[in-house]
The first five atom37 places (N, CA, C, CB, O) and aatype in JSON, in Angstrom:
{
  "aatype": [20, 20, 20, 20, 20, 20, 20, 20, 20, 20, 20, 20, 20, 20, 20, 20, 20, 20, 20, 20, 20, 20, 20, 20, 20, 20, 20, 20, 20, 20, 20, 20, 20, 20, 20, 20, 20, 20, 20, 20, 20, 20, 20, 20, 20, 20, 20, 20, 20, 20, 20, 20, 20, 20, 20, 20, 20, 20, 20, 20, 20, 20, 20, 20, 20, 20, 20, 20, 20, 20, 20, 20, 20, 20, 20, 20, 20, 20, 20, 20, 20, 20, 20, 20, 20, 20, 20, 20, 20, 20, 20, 20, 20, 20, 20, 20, 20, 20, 20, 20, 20, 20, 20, 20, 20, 20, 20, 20, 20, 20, 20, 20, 20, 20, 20, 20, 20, 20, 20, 20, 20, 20, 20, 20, 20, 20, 20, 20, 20, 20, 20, 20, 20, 20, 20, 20, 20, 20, 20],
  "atom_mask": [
    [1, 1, 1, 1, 1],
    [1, 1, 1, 1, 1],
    [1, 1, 1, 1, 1],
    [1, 1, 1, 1, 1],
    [1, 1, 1, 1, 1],
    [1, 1, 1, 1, 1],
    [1, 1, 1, 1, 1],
    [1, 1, 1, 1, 1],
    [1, 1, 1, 1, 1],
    [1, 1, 1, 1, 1],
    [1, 1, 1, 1, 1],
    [1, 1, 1, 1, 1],
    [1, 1, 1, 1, 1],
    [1, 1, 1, 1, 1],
    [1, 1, 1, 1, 1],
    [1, 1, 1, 1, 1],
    [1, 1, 1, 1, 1],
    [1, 1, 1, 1, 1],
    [1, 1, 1, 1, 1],
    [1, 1, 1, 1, 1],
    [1, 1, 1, 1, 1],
    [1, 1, 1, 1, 1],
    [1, 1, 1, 1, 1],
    [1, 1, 1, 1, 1],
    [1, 1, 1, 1, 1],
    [1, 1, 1, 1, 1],
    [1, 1, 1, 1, 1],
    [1, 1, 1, 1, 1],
    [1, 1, 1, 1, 1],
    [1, 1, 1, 1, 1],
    [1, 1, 1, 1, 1],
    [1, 1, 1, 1, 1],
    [1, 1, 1, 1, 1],
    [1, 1, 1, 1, 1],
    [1, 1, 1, 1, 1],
    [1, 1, 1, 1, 1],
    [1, 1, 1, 1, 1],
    [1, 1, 1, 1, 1],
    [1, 1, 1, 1, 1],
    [1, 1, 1, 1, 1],
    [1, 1, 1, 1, 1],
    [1, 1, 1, 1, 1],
    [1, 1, 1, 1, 1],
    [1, 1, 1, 1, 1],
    [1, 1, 1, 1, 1],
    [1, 1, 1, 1, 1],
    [1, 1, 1, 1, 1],
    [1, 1, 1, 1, 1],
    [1, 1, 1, 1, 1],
    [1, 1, 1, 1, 1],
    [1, 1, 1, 1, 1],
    [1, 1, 1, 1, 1],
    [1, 1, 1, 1, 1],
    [1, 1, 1, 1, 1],
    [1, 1, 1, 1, 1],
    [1, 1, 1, 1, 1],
    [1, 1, 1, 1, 1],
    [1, 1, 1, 1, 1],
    [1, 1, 1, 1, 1],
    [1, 1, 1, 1, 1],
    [1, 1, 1, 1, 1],
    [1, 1, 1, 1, 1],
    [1, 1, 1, 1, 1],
    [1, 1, 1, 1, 1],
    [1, 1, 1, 1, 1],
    [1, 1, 1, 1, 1],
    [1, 1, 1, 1, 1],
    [1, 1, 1, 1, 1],
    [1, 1, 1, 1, 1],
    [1, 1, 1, 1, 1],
    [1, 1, 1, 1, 1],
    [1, 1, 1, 1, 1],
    [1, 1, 1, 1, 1],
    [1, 1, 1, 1, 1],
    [1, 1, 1, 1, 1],
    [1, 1, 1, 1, 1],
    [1, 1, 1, 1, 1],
    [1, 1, 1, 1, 1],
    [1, 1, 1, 1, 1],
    [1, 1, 1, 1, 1],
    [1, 1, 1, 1, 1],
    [1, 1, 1, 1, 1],
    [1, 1, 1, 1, 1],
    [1, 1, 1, 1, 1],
    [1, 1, 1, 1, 1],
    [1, 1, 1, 1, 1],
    [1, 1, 1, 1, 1],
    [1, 1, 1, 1, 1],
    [1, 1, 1, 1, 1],
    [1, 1, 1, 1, 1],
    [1, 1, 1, 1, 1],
    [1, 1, 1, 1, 1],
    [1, 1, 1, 1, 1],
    [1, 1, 1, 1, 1],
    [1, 1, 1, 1, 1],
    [1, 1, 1, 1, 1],
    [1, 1, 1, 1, 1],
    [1, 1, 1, 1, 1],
    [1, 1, 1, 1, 1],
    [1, 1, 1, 1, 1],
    [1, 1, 1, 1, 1],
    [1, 1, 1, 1, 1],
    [1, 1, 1, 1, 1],
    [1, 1, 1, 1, 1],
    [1, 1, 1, 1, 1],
    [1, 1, 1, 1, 1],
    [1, 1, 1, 1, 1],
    [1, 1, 1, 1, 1],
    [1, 1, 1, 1, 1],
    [1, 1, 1, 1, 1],
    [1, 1, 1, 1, 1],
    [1, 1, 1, 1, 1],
    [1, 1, 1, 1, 1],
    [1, 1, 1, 1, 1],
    [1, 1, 1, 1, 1],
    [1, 1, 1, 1, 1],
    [1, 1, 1, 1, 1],
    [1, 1, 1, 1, 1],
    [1, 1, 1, 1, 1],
    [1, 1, 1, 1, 1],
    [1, 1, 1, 1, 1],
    [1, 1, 1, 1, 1],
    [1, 1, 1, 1, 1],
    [1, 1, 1, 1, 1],
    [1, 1, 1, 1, 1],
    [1, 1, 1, 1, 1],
    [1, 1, 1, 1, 1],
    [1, 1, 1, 1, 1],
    [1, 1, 1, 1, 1],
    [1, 1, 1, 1, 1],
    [1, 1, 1, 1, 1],
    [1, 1, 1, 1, 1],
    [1, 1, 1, 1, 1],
    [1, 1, 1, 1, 1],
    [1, 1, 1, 1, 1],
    [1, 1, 1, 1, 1],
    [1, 1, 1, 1, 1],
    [1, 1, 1, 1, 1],
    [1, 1, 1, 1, 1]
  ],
  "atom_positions": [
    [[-44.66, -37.26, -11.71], [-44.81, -35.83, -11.9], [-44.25, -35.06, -10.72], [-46.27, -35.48, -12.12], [-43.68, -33.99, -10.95]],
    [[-44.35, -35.54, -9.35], [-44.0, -34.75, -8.27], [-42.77, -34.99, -8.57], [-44.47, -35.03, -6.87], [-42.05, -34.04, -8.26]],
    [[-42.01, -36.17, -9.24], [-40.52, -35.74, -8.83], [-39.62, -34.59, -9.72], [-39.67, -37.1, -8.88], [-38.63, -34.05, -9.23]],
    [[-40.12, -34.3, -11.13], [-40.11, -33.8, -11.83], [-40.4, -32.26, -11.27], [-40.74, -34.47, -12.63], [-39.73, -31.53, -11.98]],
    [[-41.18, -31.4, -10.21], [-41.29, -30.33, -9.69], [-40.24, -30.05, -8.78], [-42.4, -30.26, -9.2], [-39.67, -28.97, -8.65]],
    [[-39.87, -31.75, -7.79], [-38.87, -31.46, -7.2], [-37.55, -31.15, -7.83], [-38.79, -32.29, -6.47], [-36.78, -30.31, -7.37]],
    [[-37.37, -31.72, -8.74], [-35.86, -31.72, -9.6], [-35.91, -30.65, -10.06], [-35.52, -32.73, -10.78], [-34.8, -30.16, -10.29]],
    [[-37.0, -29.88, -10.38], [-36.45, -28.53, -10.99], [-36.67, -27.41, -9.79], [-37.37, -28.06, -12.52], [-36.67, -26.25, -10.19]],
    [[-36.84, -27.59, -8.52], [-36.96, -26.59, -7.67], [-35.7, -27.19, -7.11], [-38.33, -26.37, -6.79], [-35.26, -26.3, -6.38]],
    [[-34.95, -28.11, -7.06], [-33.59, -28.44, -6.8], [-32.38, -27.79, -7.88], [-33.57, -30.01, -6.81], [-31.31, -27.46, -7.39]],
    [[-32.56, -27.65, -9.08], [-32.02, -27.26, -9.67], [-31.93, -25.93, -9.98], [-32.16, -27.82, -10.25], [-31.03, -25.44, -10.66]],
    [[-32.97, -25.26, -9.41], [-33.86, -24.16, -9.64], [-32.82, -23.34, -8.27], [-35.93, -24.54, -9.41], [-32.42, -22.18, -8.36]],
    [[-32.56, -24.17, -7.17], [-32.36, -23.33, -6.0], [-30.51, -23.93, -6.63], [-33.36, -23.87, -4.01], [-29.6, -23.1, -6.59]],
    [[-30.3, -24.95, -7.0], [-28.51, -24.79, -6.9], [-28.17, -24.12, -7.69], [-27.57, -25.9, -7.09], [-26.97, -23.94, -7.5]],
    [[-28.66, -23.33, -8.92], [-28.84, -22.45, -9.82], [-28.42, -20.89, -8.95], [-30.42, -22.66, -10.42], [-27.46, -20.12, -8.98]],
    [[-29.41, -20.94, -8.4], [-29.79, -19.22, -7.76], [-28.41, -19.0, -6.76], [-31.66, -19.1, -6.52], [-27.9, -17.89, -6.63]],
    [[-27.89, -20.28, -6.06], [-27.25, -20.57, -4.75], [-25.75, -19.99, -5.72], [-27.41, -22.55, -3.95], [-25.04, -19.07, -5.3]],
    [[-25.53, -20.61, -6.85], [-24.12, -20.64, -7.6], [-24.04, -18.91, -8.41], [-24.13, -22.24, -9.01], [-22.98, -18.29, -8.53]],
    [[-25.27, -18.45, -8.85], [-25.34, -17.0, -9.53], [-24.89, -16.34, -8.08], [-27.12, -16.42, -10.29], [-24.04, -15.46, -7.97]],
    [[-25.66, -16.94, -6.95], [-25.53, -15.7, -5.81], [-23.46, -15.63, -5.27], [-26.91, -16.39, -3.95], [-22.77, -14.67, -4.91]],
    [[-23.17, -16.88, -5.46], [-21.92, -17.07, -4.96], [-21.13, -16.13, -5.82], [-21.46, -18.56, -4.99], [-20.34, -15.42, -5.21]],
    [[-21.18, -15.99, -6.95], [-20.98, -15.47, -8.21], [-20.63, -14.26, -8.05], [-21.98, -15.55, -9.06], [-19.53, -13.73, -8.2]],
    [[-21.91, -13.72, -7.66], [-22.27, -11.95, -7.75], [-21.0, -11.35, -6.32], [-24.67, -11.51, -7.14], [-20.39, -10.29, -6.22]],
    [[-21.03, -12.58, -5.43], [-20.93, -12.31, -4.03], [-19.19, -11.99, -3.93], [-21.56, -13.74, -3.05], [-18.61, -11.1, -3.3]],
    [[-18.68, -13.0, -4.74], [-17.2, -13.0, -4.9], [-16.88, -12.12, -5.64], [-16.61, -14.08, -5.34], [-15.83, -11.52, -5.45]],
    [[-17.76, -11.81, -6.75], [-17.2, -10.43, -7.69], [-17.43, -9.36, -6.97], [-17.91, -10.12, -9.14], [-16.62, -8.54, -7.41]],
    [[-18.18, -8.74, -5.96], [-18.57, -7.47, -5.22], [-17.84, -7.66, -4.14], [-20.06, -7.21, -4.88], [-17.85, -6.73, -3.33]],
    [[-16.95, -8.98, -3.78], [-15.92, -8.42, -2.82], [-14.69, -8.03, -3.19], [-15.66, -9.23, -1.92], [-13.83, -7.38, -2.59]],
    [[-14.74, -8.69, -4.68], [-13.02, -8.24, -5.34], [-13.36, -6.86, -5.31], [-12.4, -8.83, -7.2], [-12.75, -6.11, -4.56]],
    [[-14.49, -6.35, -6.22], [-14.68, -5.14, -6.27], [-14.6, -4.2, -4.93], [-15.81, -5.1, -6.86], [-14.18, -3.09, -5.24]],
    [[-14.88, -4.31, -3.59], [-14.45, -3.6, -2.52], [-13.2, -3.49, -2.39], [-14.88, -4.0, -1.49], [-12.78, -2.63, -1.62]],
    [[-12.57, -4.08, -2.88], [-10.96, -4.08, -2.41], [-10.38, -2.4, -2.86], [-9.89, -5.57, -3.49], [-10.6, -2.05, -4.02]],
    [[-9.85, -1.67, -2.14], [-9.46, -0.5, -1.74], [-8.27, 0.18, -1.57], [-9.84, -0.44, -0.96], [-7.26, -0.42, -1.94]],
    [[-8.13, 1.47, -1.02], [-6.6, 2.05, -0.15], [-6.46, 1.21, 0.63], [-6.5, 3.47, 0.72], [-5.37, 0.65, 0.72]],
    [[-7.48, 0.85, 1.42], [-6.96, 0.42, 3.25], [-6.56, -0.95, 3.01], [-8.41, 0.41, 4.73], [-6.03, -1.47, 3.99]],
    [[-6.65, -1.63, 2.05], [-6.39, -2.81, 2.11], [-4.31, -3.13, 1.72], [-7.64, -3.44, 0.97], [-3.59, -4.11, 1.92]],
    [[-4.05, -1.88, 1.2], [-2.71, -1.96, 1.29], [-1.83, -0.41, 2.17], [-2.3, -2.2, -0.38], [-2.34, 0.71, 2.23]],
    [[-0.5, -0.78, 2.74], [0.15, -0.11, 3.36], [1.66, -0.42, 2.82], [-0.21, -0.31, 4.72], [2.07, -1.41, 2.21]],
    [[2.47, 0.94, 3.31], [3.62, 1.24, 2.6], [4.33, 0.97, 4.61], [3.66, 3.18, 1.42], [3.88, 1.37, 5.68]],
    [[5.31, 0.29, 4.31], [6.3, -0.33, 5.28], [7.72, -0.31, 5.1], [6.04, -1.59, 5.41], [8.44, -0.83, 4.25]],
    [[8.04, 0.7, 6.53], [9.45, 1.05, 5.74], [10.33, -0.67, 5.99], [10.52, 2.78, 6.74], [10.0, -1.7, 6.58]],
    [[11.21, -0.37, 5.42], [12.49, -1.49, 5.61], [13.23, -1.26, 6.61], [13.49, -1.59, 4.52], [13.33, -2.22, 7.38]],
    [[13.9, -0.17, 6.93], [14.23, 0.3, 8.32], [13.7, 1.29, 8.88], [15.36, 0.58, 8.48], [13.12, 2.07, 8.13]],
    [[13.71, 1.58, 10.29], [13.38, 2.97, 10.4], [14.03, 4.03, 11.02], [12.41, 3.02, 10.85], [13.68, 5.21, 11.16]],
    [[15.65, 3.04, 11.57], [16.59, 4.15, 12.02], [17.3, 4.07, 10.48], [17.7, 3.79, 13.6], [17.36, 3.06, 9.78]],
    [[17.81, 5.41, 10.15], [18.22, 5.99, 8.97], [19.77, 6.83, 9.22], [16.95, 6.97, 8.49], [19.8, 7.65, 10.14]],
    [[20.76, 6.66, 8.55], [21.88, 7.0, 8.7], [21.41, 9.22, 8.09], [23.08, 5.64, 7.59], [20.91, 9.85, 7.16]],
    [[21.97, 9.4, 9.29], [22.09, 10.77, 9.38], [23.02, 11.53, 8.19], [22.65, 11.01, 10.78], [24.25, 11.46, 8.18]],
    [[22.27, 12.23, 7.22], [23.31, 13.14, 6.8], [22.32, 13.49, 4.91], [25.35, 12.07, 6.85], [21.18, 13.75, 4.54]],
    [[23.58, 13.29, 4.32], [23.33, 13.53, 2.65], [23.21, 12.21, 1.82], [24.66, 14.39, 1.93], [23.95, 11.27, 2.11]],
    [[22.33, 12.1, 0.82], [22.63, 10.75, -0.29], [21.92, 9.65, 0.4], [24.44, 10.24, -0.54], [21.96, 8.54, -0.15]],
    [[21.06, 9.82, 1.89], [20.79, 8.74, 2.43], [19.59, 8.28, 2.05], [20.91, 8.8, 3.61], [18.71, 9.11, 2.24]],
    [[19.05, 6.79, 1.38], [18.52, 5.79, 0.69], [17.29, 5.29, 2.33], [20.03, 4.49, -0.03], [17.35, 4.76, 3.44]],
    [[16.55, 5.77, 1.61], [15.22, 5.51, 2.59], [14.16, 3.91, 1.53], [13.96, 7.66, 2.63], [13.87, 4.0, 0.34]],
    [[13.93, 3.1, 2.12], [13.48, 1.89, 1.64], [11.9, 1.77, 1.92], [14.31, 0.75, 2.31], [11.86, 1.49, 3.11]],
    [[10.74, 1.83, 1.51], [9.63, 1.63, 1.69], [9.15, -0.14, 0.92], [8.97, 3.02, 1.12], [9.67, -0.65, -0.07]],
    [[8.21, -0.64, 1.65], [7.88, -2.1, 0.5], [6.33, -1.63, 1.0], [8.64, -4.33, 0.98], [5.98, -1.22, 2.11]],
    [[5.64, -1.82, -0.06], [4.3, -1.51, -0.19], [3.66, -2.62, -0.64], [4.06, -0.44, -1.0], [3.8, -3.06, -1.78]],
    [[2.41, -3.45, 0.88], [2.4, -4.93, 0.83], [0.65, -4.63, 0.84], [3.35, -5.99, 2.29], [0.25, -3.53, 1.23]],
    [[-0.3, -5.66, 0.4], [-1.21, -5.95, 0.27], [-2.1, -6.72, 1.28], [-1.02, -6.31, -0.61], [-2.54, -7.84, 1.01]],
    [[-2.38, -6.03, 2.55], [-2.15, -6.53, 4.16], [-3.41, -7.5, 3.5], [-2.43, -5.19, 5.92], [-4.01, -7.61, 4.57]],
    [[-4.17, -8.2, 2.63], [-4.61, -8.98, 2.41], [-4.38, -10.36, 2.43], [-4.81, -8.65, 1.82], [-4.92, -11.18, 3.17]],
    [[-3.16, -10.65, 1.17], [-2.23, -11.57, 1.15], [-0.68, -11.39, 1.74], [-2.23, -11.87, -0.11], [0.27, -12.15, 1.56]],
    [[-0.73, -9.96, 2.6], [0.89, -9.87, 3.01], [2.06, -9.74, 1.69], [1.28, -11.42, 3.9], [3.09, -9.24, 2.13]],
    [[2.13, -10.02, 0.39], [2.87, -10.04, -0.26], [2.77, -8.65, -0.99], [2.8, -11.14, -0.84], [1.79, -7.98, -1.32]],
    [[4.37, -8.39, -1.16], [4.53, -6.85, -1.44], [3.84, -6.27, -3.07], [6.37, -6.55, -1.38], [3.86, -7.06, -4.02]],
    [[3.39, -5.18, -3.2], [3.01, -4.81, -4.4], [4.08, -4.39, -5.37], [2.14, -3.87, -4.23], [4.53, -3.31, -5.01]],
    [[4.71, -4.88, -6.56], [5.39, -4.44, -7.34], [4.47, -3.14, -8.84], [6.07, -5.91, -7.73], [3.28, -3.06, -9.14]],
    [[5.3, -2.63, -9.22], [4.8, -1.75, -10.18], [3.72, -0.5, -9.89], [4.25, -2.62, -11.09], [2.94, -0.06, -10.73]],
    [[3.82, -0.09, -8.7], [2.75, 1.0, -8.09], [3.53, 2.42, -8.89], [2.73, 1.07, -5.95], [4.72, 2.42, -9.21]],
    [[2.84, 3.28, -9.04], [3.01, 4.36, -9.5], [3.33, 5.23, -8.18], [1.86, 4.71, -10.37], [2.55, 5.21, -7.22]],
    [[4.73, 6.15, -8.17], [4.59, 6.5, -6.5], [4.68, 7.85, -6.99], [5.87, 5.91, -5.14], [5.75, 8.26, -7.46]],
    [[3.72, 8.52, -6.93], [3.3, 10.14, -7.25], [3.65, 11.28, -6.47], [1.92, 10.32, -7.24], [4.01, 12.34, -6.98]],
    [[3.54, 11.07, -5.15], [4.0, 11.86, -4.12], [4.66, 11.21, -2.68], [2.86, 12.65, -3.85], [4.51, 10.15, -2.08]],
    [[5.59, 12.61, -2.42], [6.47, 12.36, -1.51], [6.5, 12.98, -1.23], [7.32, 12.0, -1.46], [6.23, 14.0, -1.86]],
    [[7.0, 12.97, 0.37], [7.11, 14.39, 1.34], [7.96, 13.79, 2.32], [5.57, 15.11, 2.12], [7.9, 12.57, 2.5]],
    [[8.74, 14.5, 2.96], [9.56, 14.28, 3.85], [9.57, 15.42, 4.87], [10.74, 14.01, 3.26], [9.84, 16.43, 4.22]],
    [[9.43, 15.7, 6.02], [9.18, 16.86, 6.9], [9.89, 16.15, 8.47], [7.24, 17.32, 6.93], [10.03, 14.93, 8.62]],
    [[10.22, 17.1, 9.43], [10.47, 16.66, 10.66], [9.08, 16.73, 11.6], [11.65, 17.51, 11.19], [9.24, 16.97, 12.8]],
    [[7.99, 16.55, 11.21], [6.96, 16.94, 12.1], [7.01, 16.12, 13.42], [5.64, 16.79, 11.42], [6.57, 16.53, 14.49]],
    [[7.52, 15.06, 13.24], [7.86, 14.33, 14.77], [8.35, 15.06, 15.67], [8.82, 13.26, 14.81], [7.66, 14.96, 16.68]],
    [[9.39, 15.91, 15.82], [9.95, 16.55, 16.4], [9.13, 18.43, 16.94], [11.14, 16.34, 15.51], [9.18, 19.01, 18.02]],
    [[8.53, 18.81, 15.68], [7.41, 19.77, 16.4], [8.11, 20.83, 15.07], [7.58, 20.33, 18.61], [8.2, 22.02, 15.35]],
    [[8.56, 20.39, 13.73], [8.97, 21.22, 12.9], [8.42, 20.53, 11.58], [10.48, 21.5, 13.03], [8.79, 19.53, 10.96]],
    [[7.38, 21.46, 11.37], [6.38, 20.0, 10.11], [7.65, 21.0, 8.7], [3.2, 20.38, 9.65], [8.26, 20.3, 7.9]],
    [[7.77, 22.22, 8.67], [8.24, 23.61, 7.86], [9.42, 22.79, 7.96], [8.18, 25.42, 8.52], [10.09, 23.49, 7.2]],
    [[10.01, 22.11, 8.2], [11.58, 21.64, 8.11], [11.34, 20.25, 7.06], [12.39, 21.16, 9.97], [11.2, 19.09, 7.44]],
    [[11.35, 20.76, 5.58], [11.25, 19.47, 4.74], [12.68, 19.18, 4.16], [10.13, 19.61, 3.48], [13.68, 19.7, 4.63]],
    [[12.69, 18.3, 3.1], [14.0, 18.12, 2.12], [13.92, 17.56, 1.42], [15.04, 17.74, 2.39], [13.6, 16.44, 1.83]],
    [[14.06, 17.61, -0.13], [13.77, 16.99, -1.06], [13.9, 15.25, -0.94], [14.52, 17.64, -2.0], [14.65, 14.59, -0.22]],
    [[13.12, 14.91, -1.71], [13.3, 13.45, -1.74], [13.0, 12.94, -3.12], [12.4, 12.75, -0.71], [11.9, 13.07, -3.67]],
    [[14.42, 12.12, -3.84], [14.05, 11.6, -5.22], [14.14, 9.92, -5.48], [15.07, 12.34, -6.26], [14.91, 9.09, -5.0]],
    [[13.17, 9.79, -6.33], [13.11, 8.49, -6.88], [14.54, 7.35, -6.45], [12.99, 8.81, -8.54], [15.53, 8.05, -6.21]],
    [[14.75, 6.35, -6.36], [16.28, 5.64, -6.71], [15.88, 4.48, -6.96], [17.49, 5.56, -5.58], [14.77, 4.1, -6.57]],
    [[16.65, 3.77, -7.6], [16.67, 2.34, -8.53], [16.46, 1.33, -6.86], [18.72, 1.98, -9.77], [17.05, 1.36, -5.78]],
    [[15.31, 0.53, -7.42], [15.92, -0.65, -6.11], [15.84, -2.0, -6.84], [14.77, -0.78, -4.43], [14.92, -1.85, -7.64]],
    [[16.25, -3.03, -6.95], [16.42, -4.6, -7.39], [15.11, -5.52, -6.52], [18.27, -5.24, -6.82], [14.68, -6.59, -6.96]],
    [[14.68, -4.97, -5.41], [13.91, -6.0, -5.07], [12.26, -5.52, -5.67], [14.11, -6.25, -3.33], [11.85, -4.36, -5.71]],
    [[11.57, -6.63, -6.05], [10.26, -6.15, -6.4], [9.28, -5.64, -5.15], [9.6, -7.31, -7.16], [9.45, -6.03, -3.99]],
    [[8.36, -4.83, -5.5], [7.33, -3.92, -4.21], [8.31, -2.96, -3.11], [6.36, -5.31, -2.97], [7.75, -2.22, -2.3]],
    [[9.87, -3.06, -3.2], [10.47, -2.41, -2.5], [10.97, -0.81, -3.07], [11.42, -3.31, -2.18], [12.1, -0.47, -3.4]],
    [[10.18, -0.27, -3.07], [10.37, 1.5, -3.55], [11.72, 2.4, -2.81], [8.74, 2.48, -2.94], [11.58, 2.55, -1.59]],
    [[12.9, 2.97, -3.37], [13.85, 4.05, -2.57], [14.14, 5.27, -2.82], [14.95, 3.73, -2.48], [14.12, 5.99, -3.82]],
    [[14.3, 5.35, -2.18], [14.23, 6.97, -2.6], [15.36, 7.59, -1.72], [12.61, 7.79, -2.24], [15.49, 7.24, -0.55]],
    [[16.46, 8.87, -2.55], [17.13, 9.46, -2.14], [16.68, 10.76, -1.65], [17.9, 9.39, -2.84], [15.87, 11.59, -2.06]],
    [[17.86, 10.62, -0.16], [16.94, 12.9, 0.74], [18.43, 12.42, 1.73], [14.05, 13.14, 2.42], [19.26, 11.55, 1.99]],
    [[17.96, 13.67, 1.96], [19.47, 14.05, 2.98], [18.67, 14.79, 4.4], [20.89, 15.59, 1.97], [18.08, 15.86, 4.5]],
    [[18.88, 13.89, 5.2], [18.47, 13.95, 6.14], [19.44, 14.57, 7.68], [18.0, 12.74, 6.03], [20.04, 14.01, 8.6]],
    [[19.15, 16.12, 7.25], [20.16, 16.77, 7.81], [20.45, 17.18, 8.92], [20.3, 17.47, 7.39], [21.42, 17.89, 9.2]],
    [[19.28, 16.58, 9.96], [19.41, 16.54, 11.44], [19.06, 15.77, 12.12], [19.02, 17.28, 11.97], [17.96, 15.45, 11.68]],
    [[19.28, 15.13, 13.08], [19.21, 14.02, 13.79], [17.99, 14.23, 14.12], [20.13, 13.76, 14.81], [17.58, 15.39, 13.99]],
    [[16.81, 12.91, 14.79], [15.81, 12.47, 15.22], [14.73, 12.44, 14.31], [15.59, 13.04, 16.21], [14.99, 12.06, 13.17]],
    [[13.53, 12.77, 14.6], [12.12, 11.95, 14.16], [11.88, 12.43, 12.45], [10.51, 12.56, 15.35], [12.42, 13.52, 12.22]],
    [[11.3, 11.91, 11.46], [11.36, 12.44, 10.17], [10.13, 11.79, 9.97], [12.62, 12.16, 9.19], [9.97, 10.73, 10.58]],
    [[8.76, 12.4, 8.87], [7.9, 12.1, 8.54], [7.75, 12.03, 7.08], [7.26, 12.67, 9.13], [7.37, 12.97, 6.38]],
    [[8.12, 10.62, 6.59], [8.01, 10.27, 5.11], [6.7, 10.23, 4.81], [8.62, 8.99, 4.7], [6.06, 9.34, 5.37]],
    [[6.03, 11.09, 3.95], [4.29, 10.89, 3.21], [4.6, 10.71, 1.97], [3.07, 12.26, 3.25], [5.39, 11.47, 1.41]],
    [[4.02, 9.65, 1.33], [4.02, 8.91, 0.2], [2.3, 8.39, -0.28], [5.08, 7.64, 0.55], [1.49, 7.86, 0.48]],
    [[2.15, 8.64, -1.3], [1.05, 8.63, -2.18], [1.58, 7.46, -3.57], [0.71, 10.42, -2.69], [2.7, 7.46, -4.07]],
    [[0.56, 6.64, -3.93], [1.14, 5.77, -5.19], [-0.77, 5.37, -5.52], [2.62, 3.99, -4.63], [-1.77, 5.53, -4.81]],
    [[-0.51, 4.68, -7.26], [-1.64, 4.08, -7.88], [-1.36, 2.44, -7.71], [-1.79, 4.61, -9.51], [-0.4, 1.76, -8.07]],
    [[-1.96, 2.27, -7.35], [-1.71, 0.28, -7.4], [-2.41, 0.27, -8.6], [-2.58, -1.03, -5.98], [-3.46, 0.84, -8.89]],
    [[-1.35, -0.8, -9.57], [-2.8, -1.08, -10.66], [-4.03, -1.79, -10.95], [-2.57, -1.4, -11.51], [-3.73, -2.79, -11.59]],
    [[-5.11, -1.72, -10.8], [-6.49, -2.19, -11.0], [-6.66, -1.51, -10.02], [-7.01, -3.62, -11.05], [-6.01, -0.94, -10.9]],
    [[-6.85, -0.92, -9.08], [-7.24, 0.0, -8.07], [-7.93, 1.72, -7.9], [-6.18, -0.04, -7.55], [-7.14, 2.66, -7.87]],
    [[-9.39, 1.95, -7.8], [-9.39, 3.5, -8.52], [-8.86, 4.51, -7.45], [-11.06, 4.06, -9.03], [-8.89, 5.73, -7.61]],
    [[-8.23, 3.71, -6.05], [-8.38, 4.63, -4.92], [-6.67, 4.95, -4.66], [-9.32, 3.83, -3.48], [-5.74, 4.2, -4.96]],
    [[-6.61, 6.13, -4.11], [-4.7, 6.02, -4.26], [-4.84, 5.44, -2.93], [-3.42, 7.74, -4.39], [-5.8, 5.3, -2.18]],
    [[-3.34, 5.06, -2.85], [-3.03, 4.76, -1.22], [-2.46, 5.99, -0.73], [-1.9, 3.47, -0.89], [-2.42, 7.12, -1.24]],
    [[-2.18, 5.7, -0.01], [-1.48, 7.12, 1.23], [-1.1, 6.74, 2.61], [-2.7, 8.41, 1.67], [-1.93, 6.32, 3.42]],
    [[-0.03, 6.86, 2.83], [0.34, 6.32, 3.98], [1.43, 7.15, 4.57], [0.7, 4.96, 3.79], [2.04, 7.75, 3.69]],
    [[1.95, 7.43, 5.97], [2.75, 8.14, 6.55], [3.78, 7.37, 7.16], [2.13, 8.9, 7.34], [3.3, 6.28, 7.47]],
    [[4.97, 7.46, 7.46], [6.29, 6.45, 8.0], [6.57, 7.22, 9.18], [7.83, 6.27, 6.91], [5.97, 8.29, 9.26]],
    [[7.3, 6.92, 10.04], [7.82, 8.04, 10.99], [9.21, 7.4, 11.06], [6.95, 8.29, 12.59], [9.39, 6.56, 11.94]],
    [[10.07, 7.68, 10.35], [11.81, 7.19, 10.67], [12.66, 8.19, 11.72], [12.82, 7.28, 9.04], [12.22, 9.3, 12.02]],
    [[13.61, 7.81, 12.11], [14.37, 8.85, 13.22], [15.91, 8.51, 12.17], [14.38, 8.15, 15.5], [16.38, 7.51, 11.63]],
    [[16.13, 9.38, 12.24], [17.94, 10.07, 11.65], [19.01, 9.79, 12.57], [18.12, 11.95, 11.54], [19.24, 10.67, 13.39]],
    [[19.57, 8.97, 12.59], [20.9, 8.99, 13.96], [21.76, 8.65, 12.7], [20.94, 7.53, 15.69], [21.61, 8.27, 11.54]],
    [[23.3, 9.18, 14.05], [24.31, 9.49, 13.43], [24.8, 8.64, 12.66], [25.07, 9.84, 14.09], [25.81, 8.91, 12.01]]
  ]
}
């Protein structure tokens, strides 16, 4: 009879031990967040002028591997590095071939510091990301 109390308070606790592991691994997927991913440019000196192709890869500093298929909602481009946030320039979408690597066309019409702000949805994620670049423009 005693072993019969033990076997089920053994079974009783690897039971509780495997639900808890359970709950524990699903409430950390579930924390997963903005901060857990960042947008990284590809270069950050940028050829000075019109038509110029700015490269972001947006990686999952979790596993390091880049995020493909993010929704990229907003963009901003401004010189605020330099002490002129009012000095922006459009910036549009462009085709890129590599996966998680996002480009985008702006004409970057004066030399030095440039502040790319970019906003995107990762999918399964309810939180946006947001992240800021600081590239410099030379000739």
């Amino acid at each position: 009879m005693r072993y019969q109390i033990m076997s089920k308070n053994f079974f009783g606790a690897r039971t509780a031990f495997l639900a808890g592991a359970i709950l524990f691994s699903t409430a950390t997927a579930s924390f997963a967040g903005a901060k857990d991913y960042e947008f990284q440019a590809v270069q950050t000196n940028i050829k000075q002028g019109p038509g110029t192709v700015v490269s972001v890869r947006l990686v999952d500093k979790r596993t390091g591997r880049a995020v493909p298929d993010a929704v990229i909602f907003t963009t901003r481009m401004d010189m605020a590095p330099e002490g002129m946030e009012t000095m922006t320039t459009p910036v549009e979408a462009s085709a890129s071939t590599e996966a998680g690597v996002y480009a985008f066309t702006t004409n970057l019409s004066m030399e030095g510091g440039w502040r790319f702000q970019i906003a995107a949805k990762v999918q399964g994620e309810p939180e946006t990301v947001q992240d800021e670049l600081v590239l410099k423009a030379v000739p």
